[in-house]
Each structure stands twice: as structure tokens, then as C-alpha cells.
C-alpha positions in Angstrom: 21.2 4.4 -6.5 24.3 6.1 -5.0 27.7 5.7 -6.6 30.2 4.4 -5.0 33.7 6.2 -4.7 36.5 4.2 -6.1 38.6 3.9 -3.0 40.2 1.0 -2.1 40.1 0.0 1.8 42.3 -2.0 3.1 41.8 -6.0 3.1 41.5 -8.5 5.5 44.4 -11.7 4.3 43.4 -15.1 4.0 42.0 -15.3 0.1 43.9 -15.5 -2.8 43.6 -12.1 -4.8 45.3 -11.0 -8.0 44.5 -7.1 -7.5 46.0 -6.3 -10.1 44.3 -8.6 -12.4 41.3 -7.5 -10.7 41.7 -3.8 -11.2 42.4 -4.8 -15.3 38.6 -6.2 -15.2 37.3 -3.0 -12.8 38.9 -0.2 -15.7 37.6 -2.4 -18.9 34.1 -3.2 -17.1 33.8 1.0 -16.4 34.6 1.7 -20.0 31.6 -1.0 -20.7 29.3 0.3 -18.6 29.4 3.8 -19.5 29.0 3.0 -23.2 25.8 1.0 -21.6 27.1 -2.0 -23.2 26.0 -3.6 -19.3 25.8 -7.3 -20.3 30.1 -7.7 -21.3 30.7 -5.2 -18.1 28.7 -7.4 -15.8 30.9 -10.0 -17.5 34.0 -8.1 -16.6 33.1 -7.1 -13.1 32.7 -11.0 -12.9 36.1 -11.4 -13.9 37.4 -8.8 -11.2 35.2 -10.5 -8.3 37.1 -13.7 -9.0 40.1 -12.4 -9.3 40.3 -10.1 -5.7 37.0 -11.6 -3.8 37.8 -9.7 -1.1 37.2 -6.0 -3.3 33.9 -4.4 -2.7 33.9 -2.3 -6.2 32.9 -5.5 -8.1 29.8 -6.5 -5.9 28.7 -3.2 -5.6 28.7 -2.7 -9.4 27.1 -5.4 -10.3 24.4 -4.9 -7.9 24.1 -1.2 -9.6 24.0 -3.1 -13.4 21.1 -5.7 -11.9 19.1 -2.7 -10.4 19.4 -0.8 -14.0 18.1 -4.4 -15.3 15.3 -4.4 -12.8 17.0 -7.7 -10.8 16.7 -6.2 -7.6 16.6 -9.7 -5.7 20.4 -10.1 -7.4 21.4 -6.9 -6.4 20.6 -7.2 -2.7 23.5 -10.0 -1.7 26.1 -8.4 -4.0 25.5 -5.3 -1.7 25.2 -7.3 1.8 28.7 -8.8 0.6 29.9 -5.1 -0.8 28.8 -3.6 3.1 30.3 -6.7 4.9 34.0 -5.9 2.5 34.0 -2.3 3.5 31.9 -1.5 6.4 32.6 2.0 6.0 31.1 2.5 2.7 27.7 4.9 2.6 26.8 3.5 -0.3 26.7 0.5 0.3 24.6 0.4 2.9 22.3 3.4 1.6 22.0 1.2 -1.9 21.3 -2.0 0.2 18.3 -0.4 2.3 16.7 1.0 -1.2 16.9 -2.5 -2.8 15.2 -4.2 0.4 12.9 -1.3 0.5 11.6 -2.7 -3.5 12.0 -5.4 -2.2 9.9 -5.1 1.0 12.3 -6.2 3.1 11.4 -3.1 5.5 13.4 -4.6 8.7 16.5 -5.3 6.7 15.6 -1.5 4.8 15.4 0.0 8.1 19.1 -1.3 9.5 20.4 -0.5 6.3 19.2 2.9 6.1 20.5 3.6 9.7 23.9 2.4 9.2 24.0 5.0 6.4 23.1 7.8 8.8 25.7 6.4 11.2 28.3 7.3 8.6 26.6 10.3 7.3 24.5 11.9 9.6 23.0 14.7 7.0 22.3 12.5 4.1 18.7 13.5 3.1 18.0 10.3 1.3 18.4 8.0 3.9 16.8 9.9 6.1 13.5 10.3 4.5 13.5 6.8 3.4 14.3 5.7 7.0 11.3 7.7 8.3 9.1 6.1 5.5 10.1 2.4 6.5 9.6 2.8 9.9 6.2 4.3 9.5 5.7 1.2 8.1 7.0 -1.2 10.3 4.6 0.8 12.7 8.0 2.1 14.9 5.7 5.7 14.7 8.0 7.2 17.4 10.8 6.9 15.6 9.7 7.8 12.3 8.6 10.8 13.7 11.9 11.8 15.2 13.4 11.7 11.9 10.2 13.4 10.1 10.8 16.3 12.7 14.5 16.9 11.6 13.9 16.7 8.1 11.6 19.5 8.7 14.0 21.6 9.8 15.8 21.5 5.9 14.1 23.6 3.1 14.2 21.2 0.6 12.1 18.3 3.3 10.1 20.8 5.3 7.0 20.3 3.4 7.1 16.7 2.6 8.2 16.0 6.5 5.6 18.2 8.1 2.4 16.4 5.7 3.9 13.4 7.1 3.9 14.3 10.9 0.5 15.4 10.6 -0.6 12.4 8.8 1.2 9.8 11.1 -0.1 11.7 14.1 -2.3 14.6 13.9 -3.3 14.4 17.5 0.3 15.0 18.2 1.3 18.0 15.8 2.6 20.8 18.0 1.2 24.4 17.9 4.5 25.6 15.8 3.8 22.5 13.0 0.3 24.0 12.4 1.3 27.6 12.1 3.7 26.2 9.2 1.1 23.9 7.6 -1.4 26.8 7.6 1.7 29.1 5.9 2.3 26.5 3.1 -1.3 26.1 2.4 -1.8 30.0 2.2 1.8 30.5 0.3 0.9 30.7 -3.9 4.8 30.8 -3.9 4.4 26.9 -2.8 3.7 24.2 -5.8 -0.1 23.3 -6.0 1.2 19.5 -5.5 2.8 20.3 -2.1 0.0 22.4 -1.3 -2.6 19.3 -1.9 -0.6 17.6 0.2 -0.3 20.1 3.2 -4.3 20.7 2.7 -5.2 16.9 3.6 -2.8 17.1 6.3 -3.9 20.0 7.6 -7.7 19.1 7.5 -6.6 16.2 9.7 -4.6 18.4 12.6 -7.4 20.5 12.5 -10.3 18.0 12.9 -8.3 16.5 15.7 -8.6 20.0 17.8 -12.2 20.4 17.4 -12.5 22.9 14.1 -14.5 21.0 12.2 -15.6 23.8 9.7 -11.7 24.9 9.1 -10.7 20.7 8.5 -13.8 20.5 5.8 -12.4 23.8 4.2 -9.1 22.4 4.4 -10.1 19.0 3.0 -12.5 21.1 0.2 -9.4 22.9 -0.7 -7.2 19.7 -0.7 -9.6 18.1 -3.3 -9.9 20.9 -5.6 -6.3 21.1 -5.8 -6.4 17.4 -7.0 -9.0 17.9 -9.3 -7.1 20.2 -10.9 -4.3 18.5 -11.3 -6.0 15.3 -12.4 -7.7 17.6 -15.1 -4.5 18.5 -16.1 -3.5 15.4 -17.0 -5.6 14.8 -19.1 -8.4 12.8 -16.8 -12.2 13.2 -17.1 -13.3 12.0 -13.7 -17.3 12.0 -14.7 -16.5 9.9 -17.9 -14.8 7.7 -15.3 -17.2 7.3 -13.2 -19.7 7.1 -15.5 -17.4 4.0 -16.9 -17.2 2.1 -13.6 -21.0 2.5 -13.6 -21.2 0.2 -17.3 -18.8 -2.0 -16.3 -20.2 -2.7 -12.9 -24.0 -3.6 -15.1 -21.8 -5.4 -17.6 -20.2 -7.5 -15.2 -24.1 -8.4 -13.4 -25.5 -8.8 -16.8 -23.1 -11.7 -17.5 -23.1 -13.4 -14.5 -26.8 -14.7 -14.3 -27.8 -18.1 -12.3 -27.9 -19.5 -15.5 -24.0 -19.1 -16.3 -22.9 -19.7 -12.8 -24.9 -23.0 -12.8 -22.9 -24.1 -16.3 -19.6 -23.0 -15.3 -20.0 -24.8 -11.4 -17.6 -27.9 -11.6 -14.4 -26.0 -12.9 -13.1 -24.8 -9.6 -10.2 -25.4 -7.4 -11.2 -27.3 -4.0 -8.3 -25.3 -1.9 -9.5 -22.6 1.1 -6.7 -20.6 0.9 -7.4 -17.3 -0.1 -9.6 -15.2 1.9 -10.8 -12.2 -0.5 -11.6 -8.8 1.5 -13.6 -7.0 -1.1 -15.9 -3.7 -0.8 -15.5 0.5 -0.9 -12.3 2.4 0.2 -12.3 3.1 3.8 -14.5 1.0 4.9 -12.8 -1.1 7.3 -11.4 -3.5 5.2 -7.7 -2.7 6.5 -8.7 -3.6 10.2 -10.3 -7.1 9.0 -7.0 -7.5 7.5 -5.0 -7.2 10.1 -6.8 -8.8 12.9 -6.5 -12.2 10.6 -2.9 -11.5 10.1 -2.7 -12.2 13.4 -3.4 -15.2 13.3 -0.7 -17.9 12.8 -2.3 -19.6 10.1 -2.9 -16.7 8.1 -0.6 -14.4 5.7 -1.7 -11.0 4.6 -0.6 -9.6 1.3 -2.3 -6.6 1.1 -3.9 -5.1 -2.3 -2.3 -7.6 -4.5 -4.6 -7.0 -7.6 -3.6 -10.2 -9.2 -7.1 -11.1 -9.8 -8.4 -8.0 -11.9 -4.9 -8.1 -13.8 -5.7 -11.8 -14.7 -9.3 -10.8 -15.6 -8.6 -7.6 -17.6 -9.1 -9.3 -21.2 -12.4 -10.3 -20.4 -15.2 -13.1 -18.7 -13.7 -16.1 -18.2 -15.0 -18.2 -21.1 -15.1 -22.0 -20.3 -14.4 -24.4 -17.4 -10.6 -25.2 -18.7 -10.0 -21.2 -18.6 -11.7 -20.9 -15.2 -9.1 -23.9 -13.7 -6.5 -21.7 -15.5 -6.9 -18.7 -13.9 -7.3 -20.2 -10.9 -3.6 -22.2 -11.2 -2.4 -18.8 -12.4 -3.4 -17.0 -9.8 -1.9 -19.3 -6.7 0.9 -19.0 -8.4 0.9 -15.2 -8.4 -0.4 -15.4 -4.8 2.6 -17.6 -4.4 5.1 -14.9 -5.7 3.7 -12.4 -3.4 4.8 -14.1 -0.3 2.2 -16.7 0.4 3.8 -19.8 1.1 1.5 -22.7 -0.4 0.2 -23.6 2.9 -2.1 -22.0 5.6 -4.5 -19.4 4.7 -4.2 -15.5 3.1 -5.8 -12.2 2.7 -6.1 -10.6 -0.8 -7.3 -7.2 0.2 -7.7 -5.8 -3.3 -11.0 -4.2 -2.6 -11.8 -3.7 -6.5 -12.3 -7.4 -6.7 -16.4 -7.0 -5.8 -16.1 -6.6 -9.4 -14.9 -10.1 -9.7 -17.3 -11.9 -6.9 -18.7 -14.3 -9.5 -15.2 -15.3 -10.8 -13.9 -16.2 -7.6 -16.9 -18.2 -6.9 -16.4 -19.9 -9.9 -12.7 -20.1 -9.2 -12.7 -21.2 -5.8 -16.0 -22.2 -4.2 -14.2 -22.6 -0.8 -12.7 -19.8 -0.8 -13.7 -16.9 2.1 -15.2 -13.6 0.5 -15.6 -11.0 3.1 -17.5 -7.7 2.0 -16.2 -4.8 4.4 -19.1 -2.9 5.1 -19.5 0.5 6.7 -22.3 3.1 7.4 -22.5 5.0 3.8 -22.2 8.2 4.5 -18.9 7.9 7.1 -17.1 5.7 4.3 -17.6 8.1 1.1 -16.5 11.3 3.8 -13.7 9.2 4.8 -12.4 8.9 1.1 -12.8 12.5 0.4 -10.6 13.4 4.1 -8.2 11.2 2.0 -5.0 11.3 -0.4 -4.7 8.0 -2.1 -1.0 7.4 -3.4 -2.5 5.9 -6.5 -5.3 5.7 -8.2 -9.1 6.4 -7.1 -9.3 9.5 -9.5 -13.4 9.8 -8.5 -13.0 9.9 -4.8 -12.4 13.9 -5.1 -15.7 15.2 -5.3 -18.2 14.5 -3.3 -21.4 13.8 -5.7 -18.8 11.6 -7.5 -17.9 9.6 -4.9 -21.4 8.8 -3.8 -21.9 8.0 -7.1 -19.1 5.4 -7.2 -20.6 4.0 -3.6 -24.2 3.5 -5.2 -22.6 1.7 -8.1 -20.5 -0.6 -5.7 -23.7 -1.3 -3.4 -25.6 -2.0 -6.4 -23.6 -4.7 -7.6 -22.7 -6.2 -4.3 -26.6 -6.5 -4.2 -26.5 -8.6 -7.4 -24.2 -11.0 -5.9 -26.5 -11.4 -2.9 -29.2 -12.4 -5.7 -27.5 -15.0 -7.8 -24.7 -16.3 -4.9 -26.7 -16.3 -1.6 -25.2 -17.0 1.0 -21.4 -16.5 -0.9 -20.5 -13.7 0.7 -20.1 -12.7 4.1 -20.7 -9.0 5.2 -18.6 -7.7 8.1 -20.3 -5.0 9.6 -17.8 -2.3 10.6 -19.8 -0.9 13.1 -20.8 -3.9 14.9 -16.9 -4.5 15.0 -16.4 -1.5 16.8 -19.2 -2.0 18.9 -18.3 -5.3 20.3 -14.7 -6.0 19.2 -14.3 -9.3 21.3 -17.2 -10.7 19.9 -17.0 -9.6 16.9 -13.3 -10.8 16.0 -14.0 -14.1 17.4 -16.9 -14.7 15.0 -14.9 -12.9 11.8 -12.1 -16.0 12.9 -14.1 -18.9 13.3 -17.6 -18.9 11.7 -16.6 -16.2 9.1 -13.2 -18.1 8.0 -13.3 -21.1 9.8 -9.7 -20.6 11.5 -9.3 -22.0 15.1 -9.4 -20.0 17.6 -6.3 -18.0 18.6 -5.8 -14.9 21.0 -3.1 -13.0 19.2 -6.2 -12.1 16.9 -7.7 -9.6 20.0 -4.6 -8.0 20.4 -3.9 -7.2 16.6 -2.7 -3.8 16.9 -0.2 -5.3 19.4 1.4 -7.5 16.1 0.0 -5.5 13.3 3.3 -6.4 10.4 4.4 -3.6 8.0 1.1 -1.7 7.0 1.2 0.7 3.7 -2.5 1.8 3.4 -4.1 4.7 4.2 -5.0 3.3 7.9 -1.3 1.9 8.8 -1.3 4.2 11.9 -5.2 3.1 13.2 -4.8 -0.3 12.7 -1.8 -0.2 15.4 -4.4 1.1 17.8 -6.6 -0.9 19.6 -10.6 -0.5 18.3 -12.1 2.9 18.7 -15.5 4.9 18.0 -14.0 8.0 17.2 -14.9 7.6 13.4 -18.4 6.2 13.8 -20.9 9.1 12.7 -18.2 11.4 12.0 -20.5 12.7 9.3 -23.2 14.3 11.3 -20.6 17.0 12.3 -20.4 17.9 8.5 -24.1 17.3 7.7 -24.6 20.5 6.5 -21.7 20.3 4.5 -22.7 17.1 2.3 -25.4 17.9 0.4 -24.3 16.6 -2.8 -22.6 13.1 -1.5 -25.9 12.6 0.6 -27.7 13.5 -3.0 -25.7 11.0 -4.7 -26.4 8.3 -2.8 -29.6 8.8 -3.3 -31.3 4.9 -1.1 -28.3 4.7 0.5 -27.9 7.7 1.7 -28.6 8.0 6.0 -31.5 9.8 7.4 -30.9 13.1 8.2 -31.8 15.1 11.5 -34.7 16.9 11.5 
């Protein structure tokens, strides 16, 4: 967070202040604070706010101490009430738009972020943090605007020009790809920008028809994270080789037999609607066209569930109602309301199809389901911000698909009928159709027309498809892998009965 300058504006009469009281409390809370004794300063920046209400150094402050304490949702009105006492002050308003940006707040992030370029027009910081909120608010336009001048500055020209590419590659000018092509040829330039600029540029470049330069840009892009994984210290074959014992543990356990002795523990409610399969395989669209609906909150990749489930099977009917209180209430703190319906998109969770059954056998659990061999090239065209260390290489990741199908096959065997495929390319196919069944017979929501024009309403959107799920449907993605057949030899390997036929 920025500092504030200790400048006293001038005050607005009508409160009864004891400034100098108040600037007593302001010199011994300092003295506090910097000897990080942060409890007896907040104390003393107390003091000051009551004695001179109307001084914006004691708000601001605290709201500095509660953000060093990780109290973000205190923070935020002390610095609405600091930027409402002196209008004027940057940081304020910068420090207000980075707690609502934690906080998710993106509309209040956005105005707050913009009234700190209104008083400094070349502050760096709240410009790239502005461009990233309106990305995802979905205001692409604008996000780009800023994007584009912070690529004019050295020290934001890679970061912006990834990020131009990636919100829009269609829309990358002939000048942007001569300097994406310079950065990803430049040595000179960090390996972890030049990941970056590789995945970016292997998007631009797929967009204008080169399809053998975007593989070779994407191939580059994923060595580059290889290495760098490697560095650290992470064995992506012992990983996936890991998620392989764990997905056979987890069928071994849940066998008819168990799920018929657990039955009986559940929670009746309908609330959640789980959205469970592979990574890029559609599951962001199925969230967003039942966001659209009224009824219906979407909270994204929440991964509540496999945080609740990481010590282990649930191991009797009183743990199984636990869990299940435990996680509404999680659900709960994540912005659902208690009533109506929501989306827990954490797609690691057709791990945990037999503990939701168990949990909640009313519950919705949709398996986003895509053509194999367009999902697994559609995570290696991709840089996930966290996370999914085996989608790098392509025999891994068709390893990591076989193990997913696998298990979602088990489920089919011991829950029939529990889980509900939606077929991405059907979607595309026949959107209206389509939607309309996913909202009534897949989740048994009335009907409602805001769900056909979800692109039209799609909220803020931070996965890797924010800017396609604020388009309406297209088939631009569907086969995309027959114009890299020849490059795919091992992913088509790896999937081994999954894999698609291949011309002849």
C-alpha cells in the first residue's frame, strides 16, 4: 500500500476537533508503528480519530495497520472515509481500489483506481491494476486503452503487450507483433517474461492463419515453463504419476457397497450445483450461462470441497453431515447468500463425485465434457496463473486426461444416473437448445431468457476464458486440433482409447 504524505488539508467546520490533541495521538501512534508495536498504535490512531474526526491521517493509518494484519474488510471504510476527508489524496484512493480489489469488489476497485489516475496521470500502479479490473469486469475496450499506454513505458511494455494479445489477439496491430516476436527472440529478456510473451504470441499468431509459427510459439512457451517448474524444485512425471494413485485410490474406496452404508447422512438442500471435469473444457461457459439466471450465484473455483476433504475419506454419517454444514458455510463466506441456487466450478472436484453424493444427494453435478484431443491442446495453448504443473507437455497432459476420464467412468458405474454430462460440442452446435435443457432438465431452474444472452451479463470473469465467455457461442475452437495433427503425436499417444481417429 502507498503511504500517505502527512499533509494536513484544510477542514470542513461543523465537528468538534481537538487537533492538537489529535496530532499528540498521530506522533506517539508513528513512533508505535514503526517499532511494529501495531496493536497500542492502532490504539493511538484511535485516540487521534476521536479527537479530530474530520483528519484523514488517522483512518488512513489504521486501514494501513489492518491490511499489515490481513483485515482487509476493516481497512476498506477507513479508506472510503480517509478519500471522502481529503478528496485530493492519491493514496487514498489508490490504497482503497487495492483493498476492494482483495476484496473483489472490482466495480468499487475500478472507480477507485481511476480517481487515482485523475490526480496522477503517470502512476504505474494504478494503471496496471486498472487495466486488470476492467478486464475483468469484461470493460475489454477499456482495459485495452490502458494496456496500450503502459506499453509505451520500459518497465510495463512486456507485461502490457502479453496482455493485449491475450485479451484480444484478433486485434493486435502489426507493430505489437513485431515487438512480441523481439521479446521472444531477445536472451537479454528474463525467461519468465519470455514464457509469457511465447503464449501470447502463439495466440496472435494462430489468429492470422500461421498455424505452424503459433505451435512453435506455444512449444517454446511450454519449455520455458518446464524449465522453470524444474527449477523449483517440481517433478512433473512424479506428479502426474501421483494424480494417477490418487484418482484409483479414491475409486477403490468408493464401491456400491460403501455408498449404500453411508446413504442417509446427507443434507436435503439443492443449492450447490457442482461443475466438475478437465481444464478447458467448457466448464467456464456452463458457468456463466447459469449465472445468468436470477436464481443462481456463480462463485467460481472455490475449492472449498478438496480443502475440506484433504485429510482423508469421510469416515462416518456424523462426519459426512459435518462436512456438508462446513461446507455451506464456506459457500456462504464466498458470497452465496443462503438462498437460491450456486455454481462451485472447482473442476478438481471429479475427484470428490462420491463425497458430494454422499453429501448432498440433490445437489446438481455437471461433468463438462469436450472432444479429447481439442481440450488437452487447449491446455497446452494455455498459461494457468496457478497451478496445473502437468499441463506443459503434451504426453503428460494426455496422461492426466486418461486418468480424469477414467475415474469419471467409475462414477458412471457405482452412481448412474448422478451425473450429468454437458456435451460441449452439442452446446455449440445448438446453443438455444442446448442452454434451455442445461436450465431446466439439467438443473431444474425455471425458465428464464437472460440465460441465451449470457455473454450480454457475463459478471466479473478471472479464468482463462473471461474474454470468450463475453462473446456469444462460436465454432471457431471445435476441431482446432486437426490443423496440428501432425504435431500431436505424443498427446494423441497418451490418450491412448480416448484419443480421436486420425485422418487417413
Amino acid at each position: 500500500m502507498k503511504r500517505a504524505r502527512a499533509k494536513v488539508e484544510r477542514r470542513p467546520a461543523g465537528s468538534r476537533r481537538d487537533p492538537q490533541a489529535a496530532a499528540a495521538f498521530l506522533s506517539r501512534a508513528a513512533g508505535l508503528a514503526a517499532a511494529g508495536q501495531l496493536a497500542d498504535a492502532a490504539r493511538a490512531y484511535s485516540q487521534a480519530e476521536a479527537a479530530d474526526p474530520l483528519d484523514f491521517r488517522a483512518p488512513i493509518s489504521l486501514a494501513s495497520i489492518d491490511m499489515q494484519l490481513g483485515r482487509p474488510a476493516e481497512a476498506l471504510p477507513r479508506l472510503r472515509r480517509a478519500a471522502e476527508l481529503n478528496p485530493g489524496l492519491f493514496e487514498a484512493h489508490h490504497n482503497r481500489g487495492a483493498v476492494a480489489q482483495v476484496l473483489q469488489l472490482w466495480d468499487e476497485a475500478a472507480e477507485a483506481y481511476a480517481a487515482a489516475l485523475r490526480l496522477r496521470s503517470d502512476a504505474v500502479e494504478s494503471r496496471r491494476n486498472l487495466a486488470i479490473v476492467l478486464a475483468i469486469l469484461g470493460r475489454v475496450d477499456e482495459a485495452l486503452a490502458h494496456h496500450r499506454q503502459l506499453a509505451g513505458k520500459p518497465e510495463t511494455r512486456a507485461w502490457a503487450l502479453t496482455r493485449i494479445a491475450l485479451l484480444r489477439p484478433a486485434g493486435a496491430t502489426d507493430a505489437e507483433l513485431v515487438a512480441l516476436r523481439g521479446l521472444a527472440d531477445d536472451p537479454a529478456v528474463a525467461d519468465a517474461v519470455r514464457l509469457e510473451v511465447q503464449f501470447a504470441l502463439g495466440e496472435v499468431l494462430e489468429r492470422r492463419g500461421d498455424d505452424a509459427g503459433a505451435f512453435a510459439a506455444f512449444e517454446a512457451g511450454n519449455r520455458l515453463k518446464r524449465q522453470a517448474l524444474a527449477a523449483e524444485g517440481v517433478d512433473t512425471g512424479a506428479l502426474v504419476r501421483t494424480h494417477a494413485e490418487a484418482a484409483r485410490a479414491v475409486a477403490a474406496h468408493y464401491t456400491p457397497a460403501l455408498i449404500a452404508q453411508r446413504r442417509g447422512a446427507e443434507l436435503a438442500t439443492s443449492a450447490p450445483i457442482f461443475v466438475v471435469g478437465m481444464p478447458r473444457s467448457g466448464s467456464t461457459l456452463i458457468e456463466q450461462i447459469l449465472a445468468s439466471h436470477p436464481e443462481v450465484a456463480a462463485l467460481g473455483e472455490t475449492a472449498v470441497l478438496p480443502k475440506l476433504l484433504e485429510r482423508g475419506f469421510p469416515a462416518d454419517k456424523a462426519e459426512i453431515r459435518r462436512l456438508a454444514r462446513r461446507y455451506l458455510e464456506q459457500m456462504r463466506a464466498a458470497g452465496w447468500k443462503g438462498v437460491g441456487r450456486f455454481v462451485d466450478k472447482t473442476l478438481e472436484n471429479y475427484l470428490h463425485v462420491g463425497a458430494i453424493a454422499l453429501m448432498f444427494p440433490n445437489a446438481v453435478i455437471l461433468h463438462a465434457v469436450r472432444e479429447a484431443a481439442d481440450t488437452c491442446l487447449s491446455c497446452y495453448r494455455q498459461l494457468f496463473a496457478t497451478g496445473a504443473e502437468t499441463l506443459y507437455d503434451l504426453a503428460e497432459i494426455g496422461a492426466e486426461y486418461v486418468t480424469y476420464r477414467r475415474l469419471m467412468e467409475h462414477w458412471r458405474t457405482v452412481l448412474p444416473g448422478r451425473v450429468i454430462d454437458v456435451d460441449h460440442e452439442a452446446l455449440v452446435a445448438d446453443p438455444e437448445r442446448r442452454i434451455r435443457w442445461l436450465v431446466t432438465e439439467a438443473c431444474g431452474l425455471p425458465w428464464n431468457d437472460a440465460c441465451l444472452a449470457f455473454h450480454e451479463a457475463a459478471g466479473p470473469v478471472r479464468t482463462a476464458s473471461s474474454s470468450q465467455v463475453r462473446q456469444p457461442i462460436f465454432a471457431t475452437s471445435i476441431q482446432r486440433w486437426r490443423r496440428h495433427e501432425a504435431r500431436l503425436g505424443p498427446l494423441l499417444e497418451a490418450l491412448g482409447p480416448y484419443a480421436p481417429a486420425l485422418r487417413s
